[in-house]
C-alpha positions as CSV (number, residue, x, y, z in Angstrom):
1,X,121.1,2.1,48.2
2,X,123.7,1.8,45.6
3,X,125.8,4.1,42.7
4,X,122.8,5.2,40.3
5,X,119.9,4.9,42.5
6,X,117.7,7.7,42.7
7,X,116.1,8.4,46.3
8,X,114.7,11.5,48.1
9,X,115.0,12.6,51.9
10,X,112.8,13.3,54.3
11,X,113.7,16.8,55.6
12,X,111.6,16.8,58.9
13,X,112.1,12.9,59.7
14,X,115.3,12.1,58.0
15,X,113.3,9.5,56.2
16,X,115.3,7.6,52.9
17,X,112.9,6.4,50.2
18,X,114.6,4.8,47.4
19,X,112.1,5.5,44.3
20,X,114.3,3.7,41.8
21,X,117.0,3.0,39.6
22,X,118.2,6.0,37.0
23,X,117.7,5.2,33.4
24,X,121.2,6.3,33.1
25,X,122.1,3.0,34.1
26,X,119.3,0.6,32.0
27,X,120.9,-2.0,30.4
28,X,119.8,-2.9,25.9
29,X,117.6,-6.1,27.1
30,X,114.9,-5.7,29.9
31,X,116.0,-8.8,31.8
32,X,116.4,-6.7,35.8
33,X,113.2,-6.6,37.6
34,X,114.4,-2.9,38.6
35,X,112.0,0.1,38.0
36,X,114.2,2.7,35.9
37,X,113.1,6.4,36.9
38,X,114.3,9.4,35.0
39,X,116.9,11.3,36.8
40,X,115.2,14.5,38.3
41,X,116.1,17.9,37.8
42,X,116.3,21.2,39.0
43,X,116.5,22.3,42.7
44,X,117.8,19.9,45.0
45,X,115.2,20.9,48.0
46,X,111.7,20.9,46.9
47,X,108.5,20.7,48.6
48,X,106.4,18.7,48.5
49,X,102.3,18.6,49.9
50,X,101.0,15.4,50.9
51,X,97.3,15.7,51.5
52,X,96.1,12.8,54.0
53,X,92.4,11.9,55.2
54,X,92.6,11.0,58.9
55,X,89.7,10.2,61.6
56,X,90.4,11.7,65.2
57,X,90.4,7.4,66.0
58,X,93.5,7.2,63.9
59,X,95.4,9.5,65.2
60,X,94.1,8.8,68.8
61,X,95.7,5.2,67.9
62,X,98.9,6.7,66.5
63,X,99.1,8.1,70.2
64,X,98.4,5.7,72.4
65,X,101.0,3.9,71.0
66,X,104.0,6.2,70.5
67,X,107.1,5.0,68.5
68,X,108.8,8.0,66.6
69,X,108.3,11.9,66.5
70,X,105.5,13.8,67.2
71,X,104.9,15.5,63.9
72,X,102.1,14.5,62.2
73,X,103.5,12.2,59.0
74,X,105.6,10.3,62.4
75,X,102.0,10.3,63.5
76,X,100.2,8.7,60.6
77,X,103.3,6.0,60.1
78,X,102.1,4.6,63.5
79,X,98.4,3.8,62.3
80,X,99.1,0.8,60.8
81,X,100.7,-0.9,63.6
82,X,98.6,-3.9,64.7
83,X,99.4,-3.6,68.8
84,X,96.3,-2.2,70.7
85,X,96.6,0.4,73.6
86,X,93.7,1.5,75.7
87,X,92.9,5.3,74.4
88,X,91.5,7.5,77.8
89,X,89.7,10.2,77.5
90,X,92.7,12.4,78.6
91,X,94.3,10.8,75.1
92,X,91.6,12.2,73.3
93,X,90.9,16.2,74.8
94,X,95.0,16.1,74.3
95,X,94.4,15.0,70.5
96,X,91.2,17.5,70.1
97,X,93.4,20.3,71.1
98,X,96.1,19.8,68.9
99,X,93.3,19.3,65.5
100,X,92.0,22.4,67.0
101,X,95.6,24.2,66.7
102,X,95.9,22.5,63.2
103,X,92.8,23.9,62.3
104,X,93.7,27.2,63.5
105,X,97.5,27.3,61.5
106,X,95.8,26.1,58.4
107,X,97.5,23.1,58.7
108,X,94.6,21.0,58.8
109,X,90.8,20.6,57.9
110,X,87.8,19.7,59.6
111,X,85.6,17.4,57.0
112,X,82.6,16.6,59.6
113,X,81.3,12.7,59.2
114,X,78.1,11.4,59.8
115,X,77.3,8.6,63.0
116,X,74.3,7.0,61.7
117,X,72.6,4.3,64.5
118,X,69.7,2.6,63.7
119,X,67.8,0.8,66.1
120,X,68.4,3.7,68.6
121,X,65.8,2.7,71.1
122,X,68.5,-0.1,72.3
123,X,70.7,2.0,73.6
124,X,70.8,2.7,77.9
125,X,71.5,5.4,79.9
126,X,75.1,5.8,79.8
127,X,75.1,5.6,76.0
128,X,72.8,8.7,75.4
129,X,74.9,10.5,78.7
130,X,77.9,10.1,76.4
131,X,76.5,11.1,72.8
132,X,75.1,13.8,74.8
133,X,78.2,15.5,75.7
134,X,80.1,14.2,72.4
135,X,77.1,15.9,70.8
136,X,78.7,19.7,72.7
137,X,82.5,19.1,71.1
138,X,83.1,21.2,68.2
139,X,84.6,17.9,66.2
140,X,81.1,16.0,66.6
141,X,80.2,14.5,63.4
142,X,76.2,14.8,62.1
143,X,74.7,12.1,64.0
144,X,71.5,10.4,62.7
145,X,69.3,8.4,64.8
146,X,66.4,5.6,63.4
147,X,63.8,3.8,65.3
148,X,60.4,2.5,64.7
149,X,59.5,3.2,68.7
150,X,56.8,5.4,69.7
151,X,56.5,6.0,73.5
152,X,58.9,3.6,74.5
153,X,61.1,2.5,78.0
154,X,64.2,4.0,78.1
155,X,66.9,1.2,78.9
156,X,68.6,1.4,82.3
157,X,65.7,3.4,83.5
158,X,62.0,3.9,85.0
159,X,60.9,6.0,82.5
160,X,59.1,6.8,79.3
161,X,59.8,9.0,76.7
162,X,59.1,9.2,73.0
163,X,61.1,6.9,70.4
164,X,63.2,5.6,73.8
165,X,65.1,8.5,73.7
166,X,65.6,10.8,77.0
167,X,63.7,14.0,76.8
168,X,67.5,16.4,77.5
169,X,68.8,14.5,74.1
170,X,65.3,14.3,72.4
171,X,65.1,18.5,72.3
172,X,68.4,18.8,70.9
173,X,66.9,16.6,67.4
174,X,65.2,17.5,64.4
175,X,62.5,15.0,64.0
176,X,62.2,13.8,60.3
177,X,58.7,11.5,60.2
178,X,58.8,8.7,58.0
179,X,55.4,7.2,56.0
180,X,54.9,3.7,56.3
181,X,55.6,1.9,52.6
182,X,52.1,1.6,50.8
183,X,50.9,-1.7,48.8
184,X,51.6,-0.9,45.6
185,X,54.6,0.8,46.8
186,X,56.0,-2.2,48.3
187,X,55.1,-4.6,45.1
188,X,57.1,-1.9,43.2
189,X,60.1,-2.6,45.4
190,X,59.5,-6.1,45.3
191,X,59.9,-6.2,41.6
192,X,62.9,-4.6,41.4
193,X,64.9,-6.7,44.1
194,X,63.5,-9.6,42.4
195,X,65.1,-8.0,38.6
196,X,67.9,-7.5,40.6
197,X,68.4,-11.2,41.6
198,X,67.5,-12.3,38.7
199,X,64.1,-13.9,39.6
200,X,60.6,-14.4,37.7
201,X,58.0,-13.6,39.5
202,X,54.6,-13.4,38.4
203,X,52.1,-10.5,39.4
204,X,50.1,-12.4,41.4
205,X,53.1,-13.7,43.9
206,X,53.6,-9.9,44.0
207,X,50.4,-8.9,45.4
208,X,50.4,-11.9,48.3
209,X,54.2,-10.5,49.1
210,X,53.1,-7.1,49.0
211,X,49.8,-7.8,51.1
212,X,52.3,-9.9,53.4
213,X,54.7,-6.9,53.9
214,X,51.6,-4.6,54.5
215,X,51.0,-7.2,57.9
216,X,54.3,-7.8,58.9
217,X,57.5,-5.7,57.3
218,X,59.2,-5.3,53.8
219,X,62.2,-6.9,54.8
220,X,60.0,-10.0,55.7
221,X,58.5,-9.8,52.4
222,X,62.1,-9.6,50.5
223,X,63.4,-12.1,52.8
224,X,61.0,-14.6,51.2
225,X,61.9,-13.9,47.2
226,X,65.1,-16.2,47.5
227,X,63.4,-19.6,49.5
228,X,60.7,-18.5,47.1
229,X,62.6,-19.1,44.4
230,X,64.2,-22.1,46.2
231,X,61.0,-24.3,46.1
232,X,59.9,-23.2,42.5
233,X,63.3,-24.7,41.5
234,X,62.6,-28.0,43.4
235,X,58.9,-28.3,41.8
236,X,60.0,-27.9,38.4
237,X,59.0,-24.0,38.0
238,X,61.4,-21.2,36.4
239,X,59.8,-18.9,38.5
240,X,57.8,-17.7,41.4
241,X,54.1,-18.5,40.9
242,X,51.1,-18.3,43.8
């Protein structure tokens, strides 16, 4: 920091930015890679509000890991620190409780997210235990679960239960039932992934892909456009033919 620069101070940190140079002091010909600011006016002390979008991980990061003050721009300073620290749960009811106090000055906002797992029939016994009480906290995101399981083992355990989900966790879900993709449904997807790649294909190689979807799965049947396209090229073809 020299004569003529123009910086600002943080009051709660003590923090010295220097935001450039004073156009007081810009020289006829442009030849300084400085950034010439104009010089500011009025009060000295302003305020100013910073708005930032944080996830509880962050600041549970931030925390694990403390290297400066406890207020919350020290906090979000710390996120970008590459070091990792092992979070415990006692970390994270600490951090819920002071969201929950930020919440209740006005401080802060809750902006719920949403957990989507597909595949959810993969997941054991201690998973579902601890979605189950994350599920309770009033800072649980909207959590969407897909499978394609019917009655199904649950992993880790002995029993059954619908979609491989335990029945405690299964009554706590709204159940949105999906319809299968039908064949003209599927040759209409078809065609636009193909447009989308760029790809000629004729109706007929449609159909067969759409028939072959209808026995195994649309992502089979999209899977096969690009090798598709592949051995057209090496015949001699511009596009995909039967």
């Amino acid at each position: 920091v020299a004569v003529g620069d123009v910086i600002y101070i943080e009051a709660n940190s003590g923090a010295v930015k220097r935001v450039g140079r004073s156009d007081a002091f810009a020289t006829e010909f442009d030849l300084e890679a400085e950034e010439y600011v104009p010089l500011p006016k009025g009060e000295v002390h302003k305020k100013k509000e910073i708005v930032q979008d944080v996830t509880l991980h962050d600041l549970d990061a931030a925390n694990a890991r403390p290297q400066g003050g406890q207020d919350i721009l020290s906090l979000m300073s710390q996120m970008m620190k590459p070091r990792k620290t092992e979070i415990t749960d006692k970390l994270r009811q600490e951090i819920n409780k002071v969201v929950n106090r930020y919440i209740d000055e006005g401080v802060a906002e809750l902006v719920p997210g949403v957990l989507f797992i597909d595949e959810v029939h993969m997941l054991d016994m201690e998973c579902f235990s601890y979605l189950n009480r994350a599920l309770e906290s009033s800072l649980s995101p909207i959590v969407i679960f897909a499978t394609n399981r019917g009655i199904c083992n649950v992993r880790g355990t002995d029993m059954n239960s619908p979609h491989g989900i335990p029945v405690d966790l299964l009554d706590r879900l709204v159940i949105i039932r999906t319809q299968i993709y039908g064949p003209s449904e599927m040759i209409q997807i078809l065609a636009i992934r193909a447009q989308v790649e760029e790809l000629v294909v004729d109706e007929e190689s449609l159909a067969l892909l759409g028939e072959i979807g209808q026995s195994t799965s649309l992502r089979h049947a999209v899977q096969l456009l690009s090798p598709a396209s592949i051995v057209a090229k090496m015949n001699g073809r511009d596009g995909i033919c039967k």
